[in-house]
C-alpha positions as CSV (number, residue, x, y, z in Angstrom):
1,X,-76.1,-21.3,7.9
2,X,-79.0,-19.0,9.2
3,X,-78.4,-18.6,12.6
4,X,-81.4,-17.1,14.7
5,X,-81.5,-15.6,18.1
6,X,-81.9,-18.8,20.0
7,X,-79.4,-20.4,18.5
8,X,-76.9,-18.0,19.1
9,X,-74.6,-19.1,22.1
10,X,-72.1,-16.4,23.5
11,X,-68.4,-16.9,24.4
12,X,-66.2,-15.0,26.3
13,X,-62.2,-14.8,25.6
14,X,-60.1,-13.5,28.6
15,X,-56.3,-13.6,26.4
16,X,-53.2,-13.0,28.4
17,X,-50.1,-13.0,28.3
18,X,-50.1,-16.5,29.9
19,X,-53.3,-18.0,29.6
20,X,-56.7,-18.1,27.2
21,X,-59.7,-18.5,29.4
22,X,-63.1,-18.8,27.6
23,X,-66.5,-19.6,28.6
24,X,-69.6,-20.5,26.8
25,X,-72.8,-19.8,27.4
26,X,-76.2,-19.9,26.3
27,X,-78.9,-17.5,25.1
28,X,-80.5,-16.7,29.1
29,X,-76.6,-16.8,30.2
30,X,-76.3,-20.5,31.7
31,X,-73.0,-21.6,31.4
32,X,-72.6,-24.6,29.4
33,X,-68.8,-24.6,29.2
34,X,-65.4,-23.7,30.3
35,X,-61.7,-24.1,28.5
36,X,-58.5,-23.0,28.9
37,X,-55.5,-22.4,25.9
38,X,-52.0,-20.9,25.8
39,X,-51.0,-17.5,25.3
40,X,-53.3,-15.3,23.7
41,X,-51.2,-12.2,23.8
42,X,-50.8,-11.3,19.8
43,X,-47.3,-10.4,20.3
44,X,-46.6,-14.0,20.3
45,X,-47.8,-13.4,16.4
46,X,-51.3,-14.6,15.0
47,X,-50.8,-18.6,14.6
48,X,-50.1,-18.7,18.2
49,X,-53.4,-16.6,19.4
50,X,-55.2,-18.6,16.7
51,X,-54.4,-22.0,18.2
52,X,-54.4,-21.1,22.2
53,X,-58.1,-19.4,21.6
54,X,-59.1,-22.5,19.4
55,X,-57.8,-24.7,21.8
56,X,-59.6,-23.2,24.8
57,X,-62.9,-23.0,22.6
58,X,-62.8,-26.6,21.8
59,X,-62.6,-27.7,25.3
60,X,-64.9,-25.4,26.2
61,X,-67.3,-27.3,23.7
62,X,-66.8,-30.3,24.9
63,X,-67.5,-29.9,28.0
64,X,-70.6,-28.3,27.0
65,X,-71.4,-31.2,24.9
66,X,-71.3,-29.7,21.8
67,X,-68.6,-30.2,18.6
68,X,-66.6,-27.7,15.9
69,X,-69.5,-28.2,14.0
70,X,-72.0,-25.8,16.3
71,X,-68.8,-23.2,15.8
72,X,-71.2,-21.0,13.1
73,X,-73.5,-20.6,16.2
74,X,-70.6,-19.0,18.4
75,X,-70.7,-15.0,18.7
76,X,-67.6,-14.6,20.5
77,X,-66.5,-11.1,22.2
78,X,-62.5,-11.5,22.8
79,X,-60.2,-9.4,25.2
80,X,-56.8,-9.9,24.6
81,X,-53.6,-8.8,26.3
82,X,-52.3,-5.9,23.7
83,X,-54.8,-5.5,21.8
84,X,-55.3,-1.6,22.6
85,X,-51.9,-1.7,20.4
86,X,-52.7,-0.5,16.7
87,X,-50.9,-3.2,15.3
88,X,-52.1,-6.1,17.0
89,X,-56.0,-5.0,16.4
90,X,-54.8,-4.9,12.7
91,X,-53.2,-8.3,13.0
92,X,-56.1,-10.1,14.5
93,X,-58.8,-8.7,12.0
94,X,-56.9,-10.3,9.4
95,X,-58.3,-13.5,10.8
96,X,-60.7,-15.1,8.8
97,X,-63.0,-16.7,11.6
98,X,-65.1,-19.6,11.6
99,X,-67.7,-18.0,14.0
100,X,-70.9,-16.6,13.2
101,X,-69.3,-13.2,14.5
102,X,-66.4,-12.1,17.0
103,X,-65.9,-8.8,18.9
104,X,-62.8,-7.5,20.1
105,X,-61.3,-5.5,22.8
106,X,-58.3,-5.4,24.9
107,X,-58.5,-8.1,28.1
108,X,-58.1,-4.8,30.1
109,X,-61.7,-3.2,29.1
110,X,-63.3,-6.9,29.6
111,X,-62.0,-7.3,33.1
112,X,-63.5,-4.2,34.0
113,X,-66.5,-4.7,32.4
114,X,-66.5,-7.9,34.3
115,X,-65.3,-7.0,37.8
116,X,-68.3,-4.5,37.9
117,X,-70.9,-5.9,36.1
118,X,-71.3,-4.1,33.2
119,X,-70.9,-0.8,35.6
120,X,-68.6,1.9,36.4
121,X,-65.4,1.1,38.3
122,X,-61.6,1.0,37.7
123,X,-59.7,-2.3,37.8
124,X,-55.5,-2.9,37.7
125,X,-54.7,-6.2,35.8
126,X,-51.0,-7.4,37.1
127,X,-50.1,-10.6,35.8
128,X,-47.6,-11.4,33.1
129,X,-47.7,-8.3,31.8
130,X,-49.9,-4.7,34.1
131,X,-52.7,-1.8,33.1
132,X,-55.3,-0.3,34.5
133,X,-58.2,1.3,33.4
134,X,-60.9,3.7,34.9
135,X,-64.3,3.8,33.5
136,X,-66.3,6.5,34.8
137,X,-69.2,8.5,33.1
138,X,-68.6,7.3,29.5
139,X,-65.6,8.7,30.3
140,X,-62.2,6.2,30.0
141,X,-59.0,6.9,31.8
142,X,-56.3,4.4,30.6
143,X,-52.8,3.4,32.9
144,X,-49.9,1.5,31.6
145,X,-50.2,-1.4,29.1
146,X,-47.1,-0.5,27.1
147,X,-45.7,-3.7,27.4
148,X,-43.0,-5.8,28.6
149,X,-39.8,-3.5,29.6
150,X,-41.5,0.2,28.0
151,X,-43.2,0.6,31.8
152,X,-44.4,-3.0,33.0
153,X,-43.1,-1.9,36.6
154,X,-45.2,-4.3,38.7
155,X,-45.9,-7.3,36.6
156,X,-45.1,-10.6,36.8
157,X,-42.3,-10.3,33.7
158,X,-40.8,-7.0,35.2
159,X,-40.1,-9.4,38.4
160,X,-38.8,-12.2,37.0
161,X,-36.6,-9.8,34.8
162,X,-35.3,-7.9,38.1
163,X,-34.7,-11.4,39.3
164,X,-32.1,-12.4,36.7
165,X,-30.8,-8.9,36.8
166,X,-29.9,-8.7,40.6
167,X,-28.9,-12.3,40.2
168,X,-26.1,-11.5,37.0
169,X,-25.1,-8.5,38.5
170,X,-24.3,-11.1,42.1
171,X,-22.5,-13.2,40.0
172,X,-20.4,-10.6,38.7
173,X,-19.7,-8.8,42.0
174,X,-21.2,-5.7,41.3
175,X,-24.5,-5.8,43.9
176,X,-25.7,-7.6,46.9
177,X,-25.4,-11.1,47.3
178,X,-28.7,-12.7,46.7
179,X,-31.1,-15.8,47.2
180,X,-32.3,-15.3,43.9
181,X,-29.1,-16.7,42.5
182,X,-30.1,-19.8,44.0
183,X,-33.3,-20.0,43.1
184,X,-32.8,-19.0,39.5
185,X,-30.1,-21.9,39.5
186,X,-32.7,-24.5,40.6
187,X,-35.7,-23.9,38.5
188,X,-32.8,-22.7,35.3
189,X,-30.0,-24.9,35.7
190,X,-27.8,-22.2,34.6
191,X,-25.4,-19.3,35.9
192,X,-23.5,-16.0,34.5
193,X,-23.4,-16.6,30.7
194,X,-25.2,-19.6,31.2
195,X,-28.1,-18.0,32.5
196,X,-28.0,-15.0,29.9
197,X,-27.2,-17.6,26.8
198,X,-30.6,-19.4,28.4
199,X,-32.8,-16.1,28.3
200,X,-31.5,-14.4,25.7
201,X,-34.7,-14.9,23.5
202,X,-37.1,-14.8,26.4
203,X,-40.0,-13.0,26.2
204,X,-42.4,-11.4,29.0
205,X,-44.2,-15.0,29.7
206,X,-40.9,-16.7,29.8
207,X,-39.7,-13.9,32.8
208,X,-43.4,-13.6,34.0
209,X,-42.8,-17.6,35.2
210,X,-39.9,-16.0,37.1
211,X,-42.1,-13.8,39.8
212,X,-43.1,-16.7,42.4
213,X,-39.1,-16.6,42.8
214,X,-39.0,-13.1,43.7
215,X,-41.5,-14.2,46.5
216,X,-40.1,-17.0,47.7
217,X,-37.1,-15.7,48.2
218,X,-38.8,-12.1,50.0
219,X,-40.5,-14.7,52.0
220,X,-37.3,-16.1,53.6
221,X,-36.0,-12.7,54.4
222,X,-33.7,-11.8,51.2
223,X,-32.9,-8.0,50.8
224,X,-32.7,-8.0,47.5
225,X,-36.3,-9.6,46.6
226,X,-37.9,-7.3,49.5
227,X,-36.3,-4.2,48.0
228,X,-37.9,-5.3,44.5
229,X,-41.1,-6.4,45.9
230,X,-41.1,-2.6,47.4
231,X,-40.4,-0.9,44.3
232,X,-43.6,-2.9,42.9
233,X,-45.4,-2.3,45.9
234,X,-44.7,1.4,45.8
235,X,-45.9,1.6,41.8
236,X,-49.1,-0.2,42.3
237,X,-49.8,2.1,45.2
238,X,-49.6,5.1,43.1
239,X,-51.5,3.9,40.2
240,X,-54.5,3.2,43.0
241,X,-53.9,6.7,43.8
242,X,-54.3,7.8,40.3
243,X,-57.3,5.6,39.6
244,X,-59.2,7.2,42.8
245,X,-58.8,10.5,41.5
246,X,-61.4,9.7,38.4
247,X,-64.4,8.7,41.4
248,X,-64.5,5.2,40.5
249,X,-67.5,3.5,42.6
250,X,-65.4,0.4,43.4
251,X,-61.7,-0.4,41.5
252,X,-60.6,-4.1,41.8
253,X,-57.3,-5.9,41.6
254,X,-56.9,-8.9,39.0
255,X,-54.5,-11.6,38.4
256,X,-52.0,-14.0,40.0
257,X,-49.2,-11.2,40.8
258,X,-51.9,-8.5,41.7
259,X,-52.7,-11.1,44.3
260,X,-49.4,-11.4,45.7
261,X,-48.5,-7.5,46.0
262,X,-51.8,-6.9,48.0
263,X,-50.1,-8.4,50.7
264,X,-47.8,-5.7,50.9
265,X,-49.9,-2.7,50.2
266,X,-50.7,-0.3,53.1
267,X,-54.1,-0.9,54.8
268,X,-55.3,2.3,54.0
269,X,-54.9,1.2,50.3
270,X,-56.2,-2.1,50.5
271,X,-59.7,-0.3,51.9
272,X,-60.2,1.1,49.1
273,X,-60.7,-2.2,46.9
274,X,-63.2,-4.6,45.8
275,X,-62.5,-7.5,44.7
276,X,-64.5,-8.2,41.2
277,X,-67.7,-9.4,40.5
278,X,-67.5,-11.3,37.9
279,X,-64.4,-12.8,35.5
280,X,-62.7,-11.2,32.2
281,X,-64.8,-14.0,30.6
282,X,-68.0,-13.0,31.8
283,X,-67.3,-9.0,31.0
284,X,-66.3,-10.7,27.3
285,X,-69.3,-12.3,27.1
286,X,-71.2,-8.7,27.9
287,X,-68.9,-6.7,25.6
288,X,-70.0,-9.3,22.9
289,X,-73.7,-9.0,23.8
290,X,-73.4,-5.1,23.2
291,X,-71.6,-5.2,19.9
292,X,-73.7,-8.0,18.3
293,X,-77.0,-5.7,19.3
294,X,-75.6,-2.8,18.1
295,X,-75.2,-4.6,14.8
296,X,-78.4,-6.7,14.5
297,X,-80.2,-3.2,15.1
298,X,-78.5,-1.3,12.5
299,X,-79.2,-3.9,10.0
300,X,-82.5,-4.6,10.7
């Protein structure tokens, strides 16, 4: 299929740990489209990202009112959760596409691109999984994104994990007494051995579904969750501090947890954000526009 410049439409992949998000547009930028998929992280192995970023693109078609057949139009840029990994590139690139091209990155350089339009800035993804990343000058300055339990010490999985932790460790008489216990019990149905047996193959989404626990309980005065919440609190603060040391014109907080801990950041820290422009998606989309440019004009 020859596919010429207006009949190209863009998508944009935003893969994490949790969720796919993509969005389609068309050649002026007029969104025709939205889905949403599974996990798109490609430590869940390559059938899984295949199918969440398939699903999501489907929907997204459809609500655009378009079918798998108009898939040869789609030049896709894709940000995924990992991706800065060697391994995982490797792994996706083995895919053999149905698109007319696709672009990757990690979801970490298409949510900045995103949360400052195309511009310099710095943002700090904490979700399932946390990195940050400060573009300034050409110049990239990379935090974190070593993945769950290496140094994921604010993200959604590294709470839920502390959660089951302090909650095991209650159960055995060896720490504080805590809420968590109960809460774990509720949404786990399962105690001491029980509970361990239950995560033993868990990985970061599985613990990442954990966090609003950690909350809940903080919010009805537990120690325990507070002290955790603090530690997180306390991390985040000082990768903003590092971030603001590379000039960044504006740095930006993304995802569900991020939103949570800015609640308990000091106001002086808080002053110094902004919150993002535009979506992962969107900075996809403009990461995808760059590449497939830099590749028509070094063709033609």
């Amino acid at each position: 299929m020859n596919t010429t410049h207006s009949d190209i439409l863009y998508v944009g992949i935003d893969g994490g740990g949790t969720n796919c998000r993509v969005r389609i547009v068309g050649p002026s930028g007029e969104l025709l489209g939205q889905g949403l998929g599974g996990t798109a992280n490609p430590s869940h192995g390559l059938s899984t990202v295949i199918q969440s970023m398939t699903n999501a693109i489907n929907m997204a078609l459809c609500q655009a009112g378009l079918s798998e057949q108009h898939l040869k139009r789609l030049v896709v840029g894709a940000g995924l959760a990992g991706l800065h990994l060697p391994r995982y590139r490797t792994m996706m690139e083995q895919w053999q596409h149905p698109f007319h091209a696709i672009y990757y990155t990690d979801d970490l350089h298409a949510a900045t691109l995103g949360a400052h339009d195309g511009k310099d800035g710095a943002v700090v993804i904490v979700g399932t999984g946390f990195s940050a990343l400060s573009m300034v000058n050409g110049q990239k300055t990379a935090i974190g994104g070593y993945g769950f339990l290496q140094a994921d010490h604010c993200s959604g999985s590294w709470l839920g994990y502390q959660a089951v932790q302090a909650a095991l460790l209650a159960h055995d008489h060896l720490a504080p007494q805590t809420l968590l216990s109960e809460l774990l019990f509720e949404q786990l149905e399962a105690r001491g051995y029980l509970l361990a047996d239950k995560l033993a193959d868990a990985k970061a989404r599985e613990y990442g579904t954990l966090a609003p626990l950690v909350f809940r309980a903080a919010e009805q005065g537990d120690t325990v969750a507070r002290h955790i919440i603090a530690d997180s609190s306390e991390f985040l603060t000082r990768i903003i501090k590092q971030l603001a040391q590379t000039n960044p014109p504006r740095i930006s907080l993304i995802g569900g947890v991020a939103q949570q801990l800015v609640h308990y950041l000091d106001s002086d820290i808080v002053t110094q954000l902004s919150a993002p422009i535009h979506s992962a998606e969107y900075g996809a989309i403009c990461f995808a526009k760059q590449q497939h440019q830099l590749i028509s004009t070094s063709l033609s």
